[in-house]
C-alpha atoms as one frame of an Amber mdcrd trajectory, in Angstrom:
protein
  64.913  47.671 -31.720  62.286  50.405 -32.127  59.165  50.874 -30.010  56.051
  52.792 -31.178  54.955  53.984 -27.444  51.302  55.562 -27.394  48.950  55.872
 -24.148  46.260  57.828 -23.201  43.523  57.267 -25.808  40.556  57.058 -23.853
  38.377  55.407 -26.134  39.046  58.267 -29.236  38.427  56.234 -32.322  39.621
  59.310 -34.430  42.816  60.143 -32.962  43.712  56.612 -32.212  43.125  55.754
 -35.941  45.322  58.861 -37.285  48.405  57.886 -34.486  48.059  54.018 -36.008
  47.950  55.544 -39.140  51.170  58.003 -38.609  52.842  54.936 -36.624  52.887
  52.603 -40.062  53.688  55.646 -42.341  57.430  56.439 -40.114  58.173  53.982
 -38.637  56.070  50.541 -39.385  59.236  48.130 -38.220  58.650  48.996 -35.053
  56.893  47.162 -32.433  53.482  48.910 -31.011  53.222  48.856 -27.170  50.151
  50.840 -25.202  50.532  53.054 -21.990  47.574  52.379 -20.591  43.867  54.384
 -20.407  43.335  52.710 -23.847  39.359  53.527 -22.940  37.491  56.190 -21.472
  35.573  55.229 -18.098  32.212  57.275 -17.258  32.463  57.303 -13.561  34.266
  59.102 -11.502  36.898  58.713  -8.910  34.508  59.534  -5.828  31.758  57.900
  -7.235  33.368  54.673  -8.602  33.479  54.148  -4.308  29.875  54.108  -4.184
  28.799  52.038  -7.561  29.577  47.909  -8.465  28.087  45.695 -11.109  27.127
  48.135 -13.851  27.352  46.708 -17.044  30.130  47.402 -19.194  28.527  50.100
 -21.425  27.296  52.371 -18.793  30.937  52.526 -17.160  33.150  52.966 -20.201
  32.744  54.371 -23.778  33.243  51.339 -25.751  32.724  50.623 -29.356  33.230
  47.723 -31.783  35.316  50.061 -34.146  37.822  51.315 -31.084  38.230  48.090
 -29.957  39.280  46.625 -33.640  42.450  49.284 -33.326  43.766  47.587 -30.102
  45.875  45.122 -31.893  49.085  45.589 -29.456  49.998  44.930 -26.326  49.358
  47.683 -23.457  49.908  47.931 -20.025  46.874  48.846 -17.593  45.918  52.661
 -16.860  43.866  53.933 -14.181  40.620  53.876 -16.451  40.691  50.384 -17.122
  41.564  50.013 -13.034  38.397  51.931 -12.474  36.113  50.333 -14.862  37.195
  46.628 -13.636  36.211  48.608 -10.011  32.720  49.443 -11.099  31.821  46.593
 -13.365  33.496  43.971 -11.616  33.891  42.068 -14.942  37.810  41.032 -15.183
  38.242  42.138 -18.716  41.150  43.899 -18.139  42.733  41.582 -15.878  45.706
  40.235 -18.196  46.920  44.052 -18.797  50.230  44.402 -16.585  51.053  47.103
 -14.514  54.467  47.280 -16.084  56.381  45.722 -18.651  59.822  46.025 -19.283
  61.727  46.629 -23.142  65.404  46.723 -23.789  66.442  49.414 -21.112  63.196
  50.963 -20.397  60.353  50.235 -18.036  56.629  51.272 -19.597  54.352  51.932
 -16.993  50.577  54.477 -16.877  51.569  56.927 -14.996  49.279  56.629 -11.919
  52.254  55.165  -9.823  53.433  58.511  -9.619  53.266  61.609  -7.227  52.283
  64.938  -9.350  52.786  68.461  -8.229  49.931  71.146  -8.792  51.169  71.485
 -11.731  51.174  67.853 -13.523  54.930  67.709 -13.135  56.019  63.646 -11.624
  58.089  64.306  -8.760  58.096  60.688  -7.060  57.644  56.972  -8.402  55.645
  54.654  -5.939  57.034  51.644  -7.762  60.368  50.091  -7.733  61.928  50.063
 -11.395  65.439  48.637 -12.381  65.438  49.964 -15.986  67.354  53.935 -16.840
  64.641  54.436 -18.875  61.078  54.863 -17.531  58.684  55.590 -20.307  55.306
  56.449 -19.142  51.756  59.126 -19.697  48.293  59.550 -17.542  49.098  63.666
 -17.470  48.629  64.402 -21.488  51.860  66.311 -21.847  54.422  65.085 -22.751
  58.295  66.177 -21.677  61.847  64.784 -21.161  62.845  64.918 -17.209  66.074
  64.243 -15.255  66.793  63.738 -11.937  63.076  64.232 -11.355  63.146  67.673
 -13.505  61.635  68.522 -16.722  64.357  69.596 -19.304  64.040  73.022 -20.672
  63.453  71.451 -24.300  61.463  72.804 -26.591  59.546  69.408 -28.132  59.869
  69.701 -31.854  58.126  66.689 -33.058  59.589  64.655 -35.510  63.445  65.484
 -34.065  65.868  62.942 -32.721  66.839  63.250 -29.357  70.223  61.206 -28.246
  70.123  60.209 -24.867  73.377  61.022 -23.659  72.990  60.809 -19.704  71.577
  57.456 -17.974  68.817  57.823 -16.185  65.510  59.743 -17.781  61.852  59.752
 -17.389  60.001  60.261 -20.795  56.297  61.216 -20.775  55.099  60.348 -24.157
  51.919  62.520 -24.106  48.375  61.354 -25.259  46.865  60.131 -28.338  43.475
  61.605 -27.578  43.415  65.533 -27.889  47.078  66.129 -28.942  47.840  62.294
 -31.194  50.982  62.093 -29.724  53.060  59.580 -29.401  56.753  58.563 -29.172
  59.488  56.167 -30.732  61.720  54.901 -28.904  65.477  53.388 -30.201  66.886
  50.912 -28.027  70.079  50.603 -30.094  70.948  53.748 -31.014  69.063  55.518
 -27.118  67.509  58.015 -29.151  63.609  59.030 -28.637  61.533  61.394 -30.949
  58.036  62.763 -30.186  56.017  62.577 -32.645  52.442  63.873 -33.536  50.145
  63.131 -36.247  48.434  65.383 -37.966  44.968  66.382 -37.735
């Protein structure tokens, strides 16, 4: 089966609209599934400790148009985490942490430990899956044994996935409208982009 994986769109009507767009022009048999951070919340980290009860539209950039484009399933990111914090409205409740696809695992992102430099060096979740599919630091990258791959991403090209065990950061919709299909049958994943 093939997956249409796309996270980090932070509330970016635009770019979310030309990665939908791009998605049913390559590859519209397969089946759309969000990373998480689907919208952008207004409050920071250290101050989200010292707000609760603001209403929905002074926490998060929300629009009617944005949310007509969230016809797929997603898992939760840390920006819907830290709006539910804020607002307390459960609106976001029924988003899983993880979900699991024919020999992947999807998760955000935040259950990882980053370097410095926005490299994942250590998962704080148990998965069973070879594959771990996941976002959160906008760049995407092929890693092994905790290691990026010295790949060059051309986007668009194949990439057979000959070893077991990778972790695939599929990069962000917002900014860069990336995104990445993934090929259960044949284990092949290509990162894709659309154009601006």
């Amino acid at each position: 089966m093939k997956y249409a994986l796309l996270g980090d769109l932070h509330s970016n009507f635009e770019d979310t609209k030309a990665v939908l767009h791009h998605i049913q022009q390559v590859a519209p048999e397969a089946c759309l599934l969000g990373l998480g951070d689907l919208y952008e919340c207004l409050i920071g980290k250290k101050k989200a400790n010292t707000v609760a009860n603001l209403p929905l539209n002074e926490a998060a950039v929300v629009s009617e148009n944005f949310k007509e484009l969230l016809t797929f399933p997603s898992i939760r990111g840390n920006q819907e985490e830290r709006i539910t914090q804020v607002t307390g409205l459960n609106i976001f409740s029924k988003l899983p942490e993880k979900i699991e696809i024919e020999g992947a695992t999807l998760i955000h992102g935040h259950q990882i430990l980053w370097d410095k430099h926005w490299e994942p060096t250590e998962l704080t979740i148990d998965i069973e899956t070879p594959l771990l599919f996941f976002g959160h630091s906008h760049r995407s990258g092929i890693y092994r044994k905790k290691k990026k791959l010295p790949l060059e991403i051309v986007y668009g090209q194949e990439l057979q996935l000959i070893k077991k065990k990778y972790w695939i950061n599929v990069g962000s919709v917002v900014d860069h409208r990336e995104w990445c299909l993934y090929d259960s049958v044949a284990r092949t994943i290509t990162f894709m982009k659309a154009e601006r």
